[in-house]
C-alpha positions in Angstrom: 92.0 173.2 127.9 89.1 170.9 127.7 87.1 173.2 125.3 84.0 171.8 123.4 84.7 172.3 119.8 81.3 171.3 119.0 77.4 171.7 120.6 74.9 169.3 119.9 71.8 171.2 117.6 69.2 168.5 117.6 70.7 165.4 115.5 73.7 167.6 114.3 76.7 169.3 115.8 77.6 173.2 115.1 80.9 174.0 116.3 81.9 176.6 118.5 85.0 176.9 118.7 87.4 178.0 115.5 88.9 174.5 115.4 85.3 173.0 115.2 84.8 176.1 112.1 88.0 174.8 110.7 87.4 170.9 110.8 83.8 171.4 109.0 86.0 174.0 106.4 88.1 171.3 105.8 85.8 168.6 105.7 83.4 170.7 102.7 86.5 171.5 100.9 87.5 167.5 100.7 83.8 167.0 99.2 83.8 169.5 96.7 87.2 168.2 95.1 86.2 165.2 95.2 82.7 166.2 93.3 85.1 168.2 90.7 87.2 165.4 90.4 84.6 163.0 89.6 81.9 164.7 88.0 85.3 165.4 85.2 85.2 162.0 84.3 81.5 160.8 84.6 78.9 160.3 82.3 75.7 161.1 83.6 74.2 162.2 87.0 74.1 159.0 88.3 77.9 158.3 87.5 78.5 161.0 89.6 76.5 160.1 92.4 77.8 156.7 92.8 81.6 158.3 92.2 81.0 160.7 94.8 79.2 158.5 97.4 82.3 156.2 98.4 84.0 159.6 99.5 81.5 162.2 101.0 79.4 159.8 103.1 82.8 158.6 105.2 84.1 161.9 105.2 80.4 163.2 106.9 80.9 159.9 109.3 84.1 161.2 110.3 83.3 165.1 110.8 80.5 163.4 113.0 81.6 161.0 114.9 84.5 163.7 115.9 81.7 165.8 116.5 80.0 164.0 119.0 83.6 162.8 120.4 84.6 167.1 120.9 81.1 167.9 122.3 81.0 166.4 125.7 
C-alpha cells in the first residue's frame, strides 16, 4: 500500500506510479489555464509574466514538495 508515486531524478521527481502521472497532468493543466486566462487580459509579455507568476510557481512548490513527501 505504501507505493512511491514519485523517484528522485537528480533535483526533480518523475513519477512512477499513474497517480504520480496524474498529479503532474493535473498540475500542467492548472498552468496552462491560468496562462490562457491571463495572457486574455494582458498587455505585453511582461503583463503576462507577472499575471502568471503568482499562480504557476506555488502550484510547481506544491507538485514538489508532494513529490518529495510520495518518494520516500
Amino acid at each position: 500500500m505504501n507505493k512511491k508515486w514519485f523517484a528522485a531524478y537528480g533535483w526533480l521527481y518523475r513519477p512512477t506510479s499513474w497517480q504520480g502521472a496524474v498529479l503532474v497532468l493535473v498540475t500542467m493543466i492548472f498552468c496552462m489555464e491560468a496562462f490562457v486566462a491571463v495572457d486574455a487580459n494582458s498587455h505585453s509579455a511582461s503583463d503576462t509574466l507577472f499575471g502568471v507568476f503568482p499562480f504557476v510557481v506555488p502550484a510547481f512548490l506544491l507538485l514538489n514538495w508532494i513529490a518529495e513527501k510520495a518518494s520516500k
